[in-house]
TITIDO-991777 format. One record per residue: y, x, z negated of N, C-alpha, C in turn; residue in one letter. Coordinates in steps of 0.05 Angstrom, whole numbers, m for minus. Layout:
# residues N
n.north:Y	n.east:X	n.up:Z	ca.north:Y	ca.east:X	ca.up:Z	c.north:Y	c.east:X	c.up:Z	res:A
...
END
This chain:
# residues 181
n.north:m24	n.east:17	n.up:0	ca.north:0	ca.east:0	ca.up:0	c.north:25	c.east:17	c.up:0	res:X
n.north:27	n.east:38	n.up:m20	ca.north:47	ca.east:51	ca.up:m15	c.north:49	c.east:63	c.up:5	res:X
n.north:38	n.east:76	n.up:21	ca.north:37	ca.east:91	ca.up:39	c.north:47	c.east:78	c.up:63	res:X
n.north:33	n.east:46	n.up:67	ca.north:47	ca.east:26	ca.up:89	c.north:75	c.east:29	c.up:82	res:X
n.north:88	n.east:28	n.up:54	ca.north:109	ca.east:15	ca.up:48	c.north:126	c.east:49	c.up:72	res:X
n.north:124	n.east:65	n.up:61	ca.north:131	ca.east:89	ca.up:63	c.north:134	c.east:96	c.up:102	res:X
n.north:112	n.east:80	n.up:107	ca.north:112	ca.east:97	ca.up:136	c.north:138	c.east:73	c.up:147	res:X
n.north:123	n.east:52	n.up:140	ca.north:156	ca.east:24	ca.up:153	c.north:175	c.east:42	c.up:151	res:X
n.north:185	n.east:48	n.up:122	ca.north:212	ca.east:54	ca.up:114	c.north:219	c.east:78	c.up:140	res:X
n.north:201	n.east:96	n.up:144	ca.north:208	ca.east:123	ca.up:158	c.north:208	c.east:119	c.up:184	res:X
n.north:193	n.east:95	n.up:189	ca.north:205	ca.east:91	ca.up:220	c.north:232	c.east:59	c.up:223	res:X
n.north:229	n.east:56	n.up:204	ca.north:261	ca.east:37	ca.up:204	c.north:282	c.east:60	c.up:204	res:X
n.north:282	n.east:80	n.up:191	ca.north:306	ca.east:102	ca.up:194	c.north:295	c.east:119	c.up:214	res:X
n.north:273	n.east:122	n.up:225	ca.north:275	ca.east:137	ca.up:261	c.north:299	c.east:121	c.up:269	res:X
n.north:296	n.east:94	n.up:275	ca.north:305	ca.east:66	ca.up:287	c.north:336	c.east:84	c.up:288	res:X
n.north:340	n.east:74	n.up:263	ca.north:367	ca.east:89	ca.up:263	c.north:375	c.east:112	c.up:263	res:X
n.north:360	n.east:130	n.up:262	ca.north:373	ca.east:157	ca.up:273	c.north:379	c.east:162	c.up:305	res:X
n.north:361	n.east:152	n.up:322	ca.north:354	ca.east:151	ca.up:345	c.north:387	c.east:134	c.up:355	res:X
n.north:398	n.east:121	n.up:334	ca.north:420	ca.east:108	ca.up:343	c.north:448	c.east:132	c.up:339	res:X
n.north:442	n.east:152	n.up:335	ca.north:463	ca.east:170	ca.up:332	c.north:466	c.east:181	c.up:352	res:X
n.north:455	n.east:180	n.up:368	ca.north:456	ca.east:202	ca.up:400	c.north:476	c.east:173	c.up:415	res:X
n.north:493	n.east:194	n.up:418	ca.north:517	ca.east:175	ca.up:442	c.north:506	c.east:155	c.up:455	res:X
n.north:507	n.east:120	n.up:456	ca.north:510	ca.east:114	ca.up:481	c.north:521	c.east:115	c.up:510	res:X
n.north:506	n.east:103	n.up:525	ca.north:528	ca.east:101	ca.up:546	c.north:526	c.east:69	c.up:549	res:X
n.north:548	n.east:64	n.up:544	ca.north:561	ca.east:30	ca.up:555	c.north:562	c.east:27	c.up:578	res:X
n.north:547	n.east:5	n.up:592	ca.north:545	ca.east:m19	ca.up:613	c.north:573	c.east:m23	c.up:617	res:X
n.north:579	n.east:m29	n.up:647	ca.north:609	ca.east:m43	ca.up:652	c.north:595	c.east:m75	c.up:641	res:X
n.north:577	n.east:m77	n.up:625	ca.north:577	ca.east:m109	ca.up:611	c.north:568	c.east:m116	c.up:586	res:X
n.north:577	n.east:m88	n.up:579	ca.north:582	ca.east:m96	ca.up:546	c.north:549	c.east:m78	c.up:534	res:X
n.north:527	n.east:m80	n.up:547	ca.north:496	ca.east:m62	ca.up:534	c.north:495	c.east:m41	c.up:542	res:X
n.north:502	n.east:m21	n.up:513	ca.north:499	ca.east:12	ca.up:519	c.north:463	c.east:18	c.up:521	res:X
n.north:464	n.east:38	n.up:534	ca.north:438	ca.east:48	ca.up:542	c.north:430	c.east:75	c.up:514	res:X
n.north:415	n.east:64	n.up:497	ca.north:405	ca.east:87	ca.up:472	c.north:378	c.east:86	c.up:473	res:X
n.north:372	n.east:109	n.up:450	ca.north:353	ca.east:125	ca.up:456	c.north:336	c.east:101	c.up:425	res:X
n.north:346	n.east:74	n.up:411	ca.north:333	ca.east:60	ca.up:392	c.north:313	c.east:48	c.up:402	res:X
n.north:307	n.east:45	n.up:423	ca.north:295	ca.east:23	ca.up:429	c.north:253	c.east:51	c.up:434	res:X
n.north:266	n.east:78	n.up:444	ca.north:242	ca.east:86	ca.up:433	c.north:242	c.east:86	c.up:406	res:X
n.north:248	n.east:88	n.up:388	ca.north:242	ca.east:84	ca.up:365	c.north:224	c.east:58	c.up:349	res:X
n.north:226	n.east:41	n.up:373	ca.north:222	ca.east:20	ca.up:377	c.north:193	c.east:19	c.up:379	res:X
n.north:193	n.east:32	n.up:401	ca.north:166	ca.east:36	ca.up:416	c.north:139	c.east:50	c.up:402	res:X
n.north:160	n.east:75	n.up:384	ca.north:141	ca.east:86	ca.up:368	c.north:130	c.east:69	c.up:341	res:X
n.north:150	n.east:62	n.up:332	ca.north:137	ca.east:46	ca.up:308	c.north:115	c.east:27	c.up:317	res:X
n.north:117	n.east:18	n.up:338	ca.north:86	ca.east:0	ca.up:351	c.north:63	c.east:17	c.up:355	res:X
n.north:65	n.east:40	n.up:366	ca.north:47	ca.east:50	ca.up:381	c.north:37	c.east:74	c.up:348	res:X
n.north:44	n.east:82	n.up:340	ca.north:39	ca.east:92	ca.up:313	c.north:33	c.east:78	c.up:289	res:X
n.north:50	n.east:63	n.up:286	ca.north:40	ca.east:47	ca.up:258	c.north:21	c.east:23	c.up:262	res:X
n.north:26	n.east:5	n.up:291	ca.north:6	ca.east:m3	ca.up:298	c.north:34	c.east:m40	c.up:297	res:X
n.north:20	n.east:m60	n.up:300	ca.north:34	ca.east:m87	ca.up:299	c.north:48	c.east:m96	c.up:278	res:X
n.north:35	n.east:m98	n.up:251	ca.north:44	ca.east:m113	ca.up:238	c.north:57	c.east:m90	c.up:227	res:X
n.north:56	n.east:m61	n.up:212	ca.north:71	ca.east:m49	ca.up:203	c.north:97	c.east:m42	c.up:220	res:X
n.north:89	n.east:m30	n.up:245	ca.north:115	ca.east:m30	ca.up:261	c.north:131	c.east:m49	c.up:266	res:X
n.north:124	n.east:m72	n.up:266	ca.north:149	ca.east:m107	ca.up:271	c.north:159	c.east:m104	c.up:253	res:X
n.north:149	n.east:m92	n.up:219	ca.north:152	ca.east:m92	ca.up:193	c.north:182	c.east:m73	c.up:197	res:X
n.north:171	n.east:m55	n.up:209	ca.north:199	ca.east:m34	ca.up:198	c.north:216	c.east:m39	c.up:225	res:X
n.north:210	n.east:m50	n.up:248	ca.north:233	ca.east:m55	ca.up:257	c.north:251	c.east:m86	c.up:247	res:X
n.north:236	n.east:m97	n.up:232	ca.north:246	ca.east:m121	ca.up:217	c.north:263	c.east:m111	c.up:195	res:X
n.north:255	n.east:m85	n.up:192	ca.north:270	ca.east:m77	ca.up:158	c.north:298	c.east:m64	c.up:171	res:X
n.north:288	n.east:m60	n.up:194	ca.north:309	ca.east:m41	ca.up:218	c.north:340	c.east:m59	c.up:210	res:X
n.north:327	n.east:m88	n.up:225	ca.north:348	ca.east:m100	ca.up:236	c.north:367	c.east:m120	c.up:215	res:X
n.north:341	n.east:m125	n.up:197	ca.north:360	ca.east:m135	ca.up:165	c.north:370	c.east:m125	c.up:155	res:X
n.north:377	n.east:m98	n.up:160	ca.north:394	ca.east:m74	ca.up:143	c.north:423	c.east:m81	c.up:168	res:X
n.north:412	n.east:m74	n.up:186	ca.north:429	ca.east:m86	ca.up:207	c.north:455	c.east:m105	c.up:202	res:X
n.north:439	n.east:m130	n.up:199	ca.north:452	ca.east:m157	ca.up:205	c.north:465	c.east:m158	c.up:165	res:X
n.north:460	n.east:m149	n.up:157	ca.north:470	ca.east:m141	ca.up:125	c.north:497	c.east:m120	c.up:120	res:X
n.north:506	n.east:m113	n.up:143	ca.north:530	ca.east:m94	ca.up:150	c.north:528	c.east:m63	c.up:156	res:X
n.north:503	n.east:m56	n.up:148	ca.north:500	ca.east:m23	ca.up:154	c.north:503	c.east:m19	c.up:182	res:X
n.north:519	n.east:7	n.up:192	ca.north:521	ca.east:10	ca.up:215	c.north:508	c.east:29	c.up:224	res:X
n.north:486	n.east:13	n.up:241	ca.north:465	ca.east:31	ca.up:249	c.north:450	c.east:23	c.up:271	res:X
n.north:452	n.east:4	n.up:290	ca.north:462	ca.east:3	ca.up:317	c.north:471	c.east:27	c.up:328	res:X
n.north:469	n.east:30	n.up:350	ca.north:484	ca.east:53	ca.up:369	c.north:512	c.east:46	c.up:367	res:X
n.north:525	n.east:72	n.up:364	ca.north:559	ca.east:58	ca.up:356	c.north:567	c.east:56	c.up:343	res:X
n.north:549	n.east:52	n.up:323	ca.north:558	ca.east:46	ca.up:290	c.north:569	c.east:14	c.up:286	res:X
n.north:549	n.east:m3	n.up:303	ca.north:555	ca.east:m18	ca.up:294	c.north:534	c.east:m40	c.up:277	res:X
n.north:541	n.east:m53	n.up:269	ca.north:518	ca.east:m73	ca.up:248	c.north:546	c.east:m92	c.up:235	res:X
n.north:525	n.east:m108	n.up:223	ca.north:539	ca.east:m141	ca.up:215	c.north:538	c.east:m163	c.up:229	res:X
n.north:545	n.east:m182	n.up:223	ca.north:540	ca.east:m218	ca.up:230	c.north:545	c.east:m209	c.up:265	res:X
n.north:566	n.east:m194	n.up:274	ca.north:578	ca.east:m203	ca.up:302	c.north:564	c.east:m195	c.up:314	res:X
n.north:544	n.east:m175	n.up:307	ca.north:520	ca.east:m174	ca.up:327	c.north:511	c.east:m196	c.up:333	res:X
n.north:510	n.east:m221	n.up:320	ca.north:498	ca.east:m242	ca.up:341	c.north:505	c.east:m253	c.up:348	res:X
n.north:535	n.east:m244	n.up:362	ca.north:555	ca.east:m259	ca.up:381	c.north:550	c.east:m239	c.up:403	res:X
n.north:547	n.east:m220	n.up:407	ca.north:554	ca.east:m204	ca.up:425	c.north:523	c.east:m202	c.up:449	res:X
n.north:530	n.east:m180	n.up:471	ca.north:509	ca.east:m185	ca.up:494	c.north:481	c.east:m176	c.up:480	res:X
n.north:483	n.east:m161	n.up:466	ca.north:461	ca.east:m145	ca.up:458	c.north:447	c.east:m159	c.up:438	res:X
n.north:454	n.east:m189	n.up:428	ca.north:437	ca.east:m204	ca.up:411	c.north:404	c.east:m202	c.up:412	res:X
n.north:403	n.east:m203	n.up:440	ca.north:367	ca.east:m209	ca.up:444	c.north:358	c.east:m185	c.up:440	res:X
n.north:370	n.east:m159	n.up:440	ca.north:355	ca.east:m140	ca.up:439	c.north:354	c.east:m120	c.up:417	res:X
n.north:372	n.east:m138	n.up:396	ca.north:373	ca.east:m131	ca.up:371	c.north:351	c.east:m142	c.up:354	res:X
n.north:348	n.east:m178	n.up:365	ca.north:333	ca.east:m190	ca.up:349	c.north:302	c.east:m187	c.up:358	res:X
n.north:300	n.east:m175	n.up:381	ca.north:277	ca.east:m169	ca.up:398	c.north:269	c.east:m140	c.up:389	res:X
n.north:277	n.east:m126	n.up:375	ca.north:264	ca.east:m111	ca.up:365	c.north:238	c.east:m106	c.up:349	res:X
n.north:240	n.east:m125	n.up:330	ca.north:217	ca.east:m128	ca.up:312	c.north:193	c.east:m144	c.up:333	res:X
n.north:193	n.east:m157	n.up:351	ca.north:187	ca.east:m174	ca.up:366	c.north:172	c.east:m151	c.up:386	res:X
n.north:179	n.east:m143	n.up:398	ca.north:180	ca.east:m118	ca.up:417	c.north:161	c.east:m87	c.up:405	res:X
n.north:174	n.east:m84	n.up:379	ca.north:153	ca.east:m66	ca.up:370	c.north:130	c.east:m79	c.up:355	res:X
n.north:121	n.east:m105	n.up:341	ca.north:97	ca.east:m124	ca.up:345	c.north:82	c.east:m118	c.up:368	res:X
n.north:98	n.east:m136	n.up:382	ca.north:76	ca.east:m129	ca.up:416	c.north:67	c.east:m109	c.up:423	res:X
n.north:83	n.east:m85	n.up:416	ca.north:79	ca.east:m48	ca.up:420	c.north:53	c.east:m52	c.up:415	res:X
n.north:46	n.east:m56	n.up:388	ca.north:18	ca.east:m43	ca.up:370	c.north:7	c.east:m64	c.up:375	res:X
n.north:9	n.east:m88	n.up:383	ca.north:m7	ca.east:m96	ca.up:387	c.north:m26	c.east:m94	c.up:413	res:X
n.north:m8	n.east:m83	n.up:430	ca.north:m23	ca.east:m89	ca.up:451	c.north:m39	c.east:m51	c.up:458	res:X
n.north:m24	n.east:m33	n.up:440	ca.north:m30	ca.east:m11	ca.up:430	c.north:m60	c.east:m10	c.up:416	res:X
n.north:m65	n.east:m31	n.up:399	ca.north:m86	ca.east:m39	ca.up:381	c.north:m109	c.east:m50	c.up:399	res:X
n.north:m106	n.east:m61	n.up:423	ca.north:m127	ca.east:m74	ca.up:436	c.north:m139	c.east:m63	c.up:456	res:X
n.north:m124	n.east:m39	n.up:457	ca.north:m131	ca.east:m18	ca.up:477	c.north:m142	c.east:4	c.up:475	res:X
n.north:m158	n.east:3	n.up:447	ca.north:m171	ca.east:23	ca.up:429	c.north:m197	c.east:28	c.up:442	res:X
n.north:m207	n.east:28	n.up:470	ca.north:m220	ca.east:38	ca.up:489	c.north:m216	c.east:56	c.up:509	res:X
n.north:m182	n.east:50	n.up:509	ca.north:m175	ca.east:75	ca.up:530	c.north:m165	c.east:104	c.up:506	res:X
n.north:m162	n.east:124	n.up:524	ca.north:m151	ca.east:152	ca.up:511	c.north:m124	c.east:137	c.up:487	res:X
n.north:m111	n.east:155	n.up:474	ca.north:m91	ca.east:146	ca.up:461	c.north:m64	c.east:142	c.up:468	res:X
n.north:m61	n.east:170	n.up:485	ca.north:m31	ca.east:173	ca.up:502	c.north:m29	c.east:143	c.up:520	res:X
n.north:m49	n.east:142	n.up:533	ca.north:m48	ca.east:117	ca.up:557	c.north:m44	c.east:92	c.up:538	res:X
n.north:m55	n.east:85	n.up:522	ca.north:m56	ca.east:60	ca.up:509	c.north:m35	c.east:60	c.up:499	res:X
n.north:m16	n.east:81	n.up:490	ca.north:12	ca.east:80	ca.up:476	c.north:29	c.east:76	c.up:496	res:X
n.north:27	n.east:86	n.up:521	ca.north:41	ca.east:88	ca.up:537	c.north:38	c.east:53	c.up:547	res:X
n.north:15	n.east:47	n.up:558	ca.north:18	ca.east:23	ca.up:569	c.north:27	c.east:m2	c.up:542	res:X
n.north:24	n.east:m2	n.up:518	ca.north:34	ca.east:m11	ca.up:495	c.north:70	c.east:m15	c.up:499	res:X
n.north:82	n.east:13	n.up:497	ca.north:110	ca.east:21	ca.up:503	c.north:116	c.east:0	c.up:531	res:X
n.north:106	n.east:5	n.up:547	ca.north:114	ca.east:m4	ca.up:575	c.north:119	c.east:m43	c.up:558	res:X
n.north:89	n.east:m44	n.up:560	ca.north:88	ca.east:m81	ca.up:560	c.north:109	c.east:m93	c.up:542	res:X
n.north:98	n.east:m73	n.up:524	ca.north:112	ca.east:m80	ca.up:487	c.north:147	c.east:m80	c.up:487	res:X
n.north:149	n.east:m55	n.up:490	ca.north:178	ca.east:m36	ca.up:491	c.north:192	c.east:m41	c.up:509	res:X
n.north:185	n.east:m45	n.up:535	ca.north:199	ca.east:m51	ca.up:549	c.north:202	c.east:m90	c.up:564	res:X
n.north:176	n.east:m98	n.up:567	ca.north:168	ca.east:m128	ca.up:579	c.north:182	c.east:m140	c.up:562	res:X
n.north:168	n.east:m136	n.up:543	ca.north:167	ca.east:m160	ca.up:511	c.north:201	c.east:m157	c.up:508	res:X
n.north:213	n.east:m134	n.up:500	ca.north:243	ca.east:m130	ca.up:489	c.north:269	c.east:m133	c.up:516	res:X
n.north:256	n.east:m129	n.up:549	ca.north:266	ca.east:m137	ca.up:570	c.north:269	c.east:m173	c.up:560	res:X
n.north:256	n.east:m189	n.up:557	ca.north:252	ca.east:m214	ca.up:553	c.north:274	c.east:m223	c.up:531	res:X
n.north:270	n.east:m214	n.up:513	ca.north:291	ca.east:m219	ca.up:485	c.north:308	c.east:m216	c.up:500	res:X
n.north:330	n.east:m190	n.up:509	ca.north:348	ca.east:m186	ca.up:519	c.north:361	c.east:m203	c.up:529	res:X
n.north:347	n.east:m202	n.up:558	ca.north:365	ca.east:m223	ca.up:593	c.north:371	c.east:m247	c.up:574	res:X
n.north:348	n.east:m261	n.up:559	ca.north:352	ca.east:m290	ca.up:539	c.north:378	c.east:m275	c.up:530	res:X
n.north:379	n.east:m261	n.up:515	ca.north:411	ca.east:m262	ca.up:488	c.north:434	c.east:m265	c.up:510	res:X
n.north:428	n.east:m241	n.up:537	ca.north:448	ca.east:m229	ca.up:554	c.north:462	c.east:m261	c.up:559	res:X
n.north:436	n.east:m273	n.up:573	ca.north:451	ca.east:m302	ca.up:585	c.north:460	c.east:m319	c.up:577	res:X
n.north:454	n.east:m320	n.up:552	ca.north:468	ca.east:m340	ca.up:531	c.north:498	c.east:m328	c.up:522	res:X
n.north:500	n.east:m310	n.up:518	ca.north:522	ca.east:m300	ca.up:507	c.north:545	c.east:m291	c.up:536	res:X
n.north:534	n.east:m290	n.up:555	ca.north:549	ca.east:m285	ca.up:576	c.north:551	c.east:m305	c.up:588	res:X
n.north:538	n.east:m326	n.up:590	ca.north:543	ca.east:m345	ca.up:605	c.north:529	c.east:m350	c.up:624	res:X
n.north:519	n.east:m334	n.up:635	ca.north:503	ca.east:m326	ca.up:655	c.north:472	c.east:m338	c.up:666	res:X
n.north:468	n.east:m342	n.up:685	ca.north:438	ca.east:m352	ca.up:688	c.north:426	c.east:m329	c.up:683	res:X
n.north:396	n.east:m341	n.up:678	ca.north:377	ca.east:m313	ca.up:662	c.north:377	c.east:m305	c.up:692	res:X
n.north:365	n.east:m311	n.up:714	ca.north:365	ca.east:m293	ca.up:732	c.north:390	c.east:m268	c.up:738	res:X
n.north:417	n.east:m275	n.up:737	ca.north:431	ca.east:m263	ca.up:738	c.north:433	c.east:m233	c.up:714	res:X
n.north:425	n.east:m252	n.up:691	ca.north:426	ca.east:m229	ca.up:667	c.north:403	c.east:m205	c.up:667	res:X
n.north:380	n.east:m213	n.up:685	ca.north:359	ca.east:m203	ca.up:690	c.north:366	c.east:m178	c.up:701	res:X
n.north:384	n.east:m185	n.up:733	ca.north:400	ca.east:m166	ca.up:744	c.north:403	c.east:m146	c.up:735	res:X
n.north:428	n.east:m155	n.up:714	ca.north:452	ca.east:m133	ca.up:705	c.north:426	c.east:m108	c.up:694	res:X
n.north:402	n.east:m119	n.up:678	ca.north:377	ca.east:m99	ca.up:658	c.north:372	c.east:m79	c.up:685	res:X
n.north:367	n.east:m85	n.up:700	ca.north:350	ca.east:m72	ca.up:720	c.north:366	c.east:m42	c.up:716	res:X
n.north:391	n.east:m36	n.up:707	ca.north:403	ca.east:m6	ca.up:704	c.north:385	c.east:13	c.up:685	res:X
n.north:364	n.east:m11	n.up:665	ca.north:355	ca.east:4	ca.up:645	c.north:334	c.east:9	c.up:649	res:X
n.north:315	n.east:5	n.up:671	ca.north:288	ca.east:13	ca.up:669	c.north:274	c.east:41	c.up:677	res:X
n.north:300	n.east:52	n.up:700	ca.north:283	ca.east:82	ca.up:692	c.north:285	c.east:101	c.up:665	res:X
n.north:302	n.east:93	n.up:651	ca.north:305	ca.east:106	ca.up:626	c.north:287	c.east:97	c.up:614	res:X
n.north:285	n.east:66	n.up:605	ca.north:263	ca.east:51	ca.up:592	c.north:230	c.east:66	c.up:601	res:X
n.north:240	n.east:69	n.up:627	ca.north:195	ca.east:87	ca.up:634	c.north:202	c.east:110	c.up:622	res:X
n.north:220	n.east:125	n.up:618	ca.north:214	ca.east:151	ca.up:612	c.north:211	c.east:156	c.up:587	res:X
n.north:234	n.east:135	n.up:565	ca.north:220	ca.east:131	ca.up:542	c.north:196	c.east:127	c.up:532	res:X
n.north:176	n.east:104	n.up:550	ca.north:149	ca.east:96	ca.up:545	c.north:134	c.east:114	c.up:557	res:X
n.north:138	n.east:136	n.up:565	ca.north:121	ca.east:157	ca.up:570	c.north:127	c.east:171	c.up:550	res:X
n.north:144	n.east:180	n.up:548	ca.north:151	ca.east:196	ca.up:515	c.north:137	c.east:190	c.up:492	res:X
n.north:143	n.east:158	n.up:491	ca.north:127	ca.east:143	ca.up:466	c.north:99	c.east:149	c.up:464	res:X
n.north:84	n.east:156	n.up:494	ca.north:53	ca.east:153	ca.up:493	c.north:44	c.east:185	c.up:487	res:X
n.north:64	n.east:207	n.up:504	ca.north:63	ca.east:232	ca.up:497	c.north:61	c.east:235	c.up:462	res:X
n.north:89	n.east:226	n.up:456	ca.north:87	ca.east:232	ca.up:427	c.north:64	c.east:218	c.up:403	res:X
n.north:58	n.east:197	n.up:413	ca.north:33	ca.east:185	ca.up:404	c.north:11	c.east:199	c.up:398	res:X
n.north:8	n.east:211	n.up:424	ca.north:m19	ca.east:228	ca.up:439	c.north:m15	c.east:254	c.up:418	res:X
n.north:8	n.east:267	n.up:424	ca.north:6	ca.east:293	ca.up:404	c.north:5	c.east:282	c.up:373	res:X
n.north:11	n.east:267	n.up:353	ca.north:15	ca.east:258	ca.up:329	c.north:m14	c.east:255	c.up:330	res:X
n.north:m30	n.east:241	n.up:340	ca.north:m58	ca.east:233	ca.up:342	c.north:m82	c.east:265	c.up:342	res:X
n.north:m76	n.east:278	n.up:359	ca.north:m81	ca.east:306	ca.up:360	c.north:m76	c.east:325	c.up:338	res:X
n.north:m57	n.east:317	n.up:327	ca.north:m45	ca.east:334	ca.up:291	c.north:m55	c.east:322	c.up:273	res:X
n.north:m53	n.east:292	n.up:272	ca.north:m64	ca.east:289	ca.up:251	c.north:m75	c.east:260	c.up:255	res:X
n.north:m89	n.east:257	n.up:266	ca.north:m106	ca.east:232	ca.up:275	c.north:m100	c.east:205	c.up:249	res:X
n.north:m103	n.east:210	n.up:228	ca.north:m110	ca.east:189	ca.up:205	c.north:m80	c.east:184	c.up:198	res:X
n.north:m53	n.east:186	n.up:222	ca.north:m29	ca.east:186	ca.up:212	c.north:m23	c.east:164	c.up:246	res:X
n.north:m38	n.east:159	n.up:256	ca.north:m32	ca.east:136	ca.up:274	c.north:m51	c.east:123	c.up:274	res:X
n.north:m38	n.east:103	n.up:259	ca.north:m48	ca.east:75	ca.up:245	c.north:m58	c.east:56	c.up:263	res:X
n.north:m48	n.east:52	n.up:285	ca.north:m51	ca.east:33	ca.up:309	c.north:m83	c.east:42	c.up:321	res:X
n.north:m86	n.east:68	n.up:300	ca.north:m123	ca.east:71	ca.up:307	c.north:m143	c.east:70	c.up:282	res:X
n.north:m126	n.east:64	n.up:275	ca.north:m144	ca.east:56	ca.up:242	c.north:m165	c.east:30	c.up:249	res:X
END
């Protein structure tokens, strides 16, 4: 128990450290950061329910005023703004990670993290998003769909990262990626 408690906590503050590296802002308001692997990892390492866990602890620290968003931002107006769905799609997004991380415990590890990252990290948290983007912009989801399409080669290279770093963590110390327990 403690140990779950401990790994959430350490990847709710990846979450946020990962938010310290500069964005770059969209001419529509969604900066492109490096949180959303953080994202990816907490699925593909801790596995579903602990990783949604700490990206849930992520985003309640969040929406509670800490500024720890890319930007430094956090508080209520995050869920006015474009980036709602992919704030709240986090915990959501790293769930899906491990989970679909967890069901793939037939293939190698790198691949299963990786294709986890892709579905999880990117499908699942693509989905939250365009939803917040269109609502808050006005926008038809097709259109909000659009504007995402700037983020997906970064998004693959993340979820290859995510499966790399998986793959090596698994290789060091096998009984420390949970999503293979």
């Amino acid at each position: 128990m403690e140990r779950n408690l401990t790994m959430v906590a350490m990847f709710a503050a990846l979450i946020a450290v990962l938010g310290l590296i500069p964005p770059i802002t969209l001419a529509f308001g969604v900066p492109i950061t490096a949180q959303s692997l953080g994202v990816m990892l907490a699925g593909t390492v801790l596995g579903a329910k602990r990783g949604g866990l700490a990206a849930l602890l992520f985003l309640g620290l969040t929406l509670l005023g800490l500024p720890l968003l890319s930007g430094g931002r956090g508080g209520l107006g995050v869920l006015a703004s474009p980036t709602v769905g992919f704030a709240l799609g986090f915990p959501v997004a790293a769930f899906a990670t491990g989970f679909i991380t967890e069901r793939l415990s037939r293939l190698p590890v790198g691949l299963a993290a990786g294709a986890g990252a892709i579905l999880g990290g990117i499908g699942v948290l693509y989905l939250c998003g365009i939803t917040g983007m269109s609502l808050v912009l006005g926008r038809s989801w097709g259109e909000a769909a659009l504007l995402v399409t700037a983020f997906i080669p970064g998004d693959l290279i993340k979820a290859v990262l995510a499966g790399m770093l998986t793959l090596m963590l698994y290789r060091a110390r096998p009984r420390s990626v949970l999503s293979r327990a």
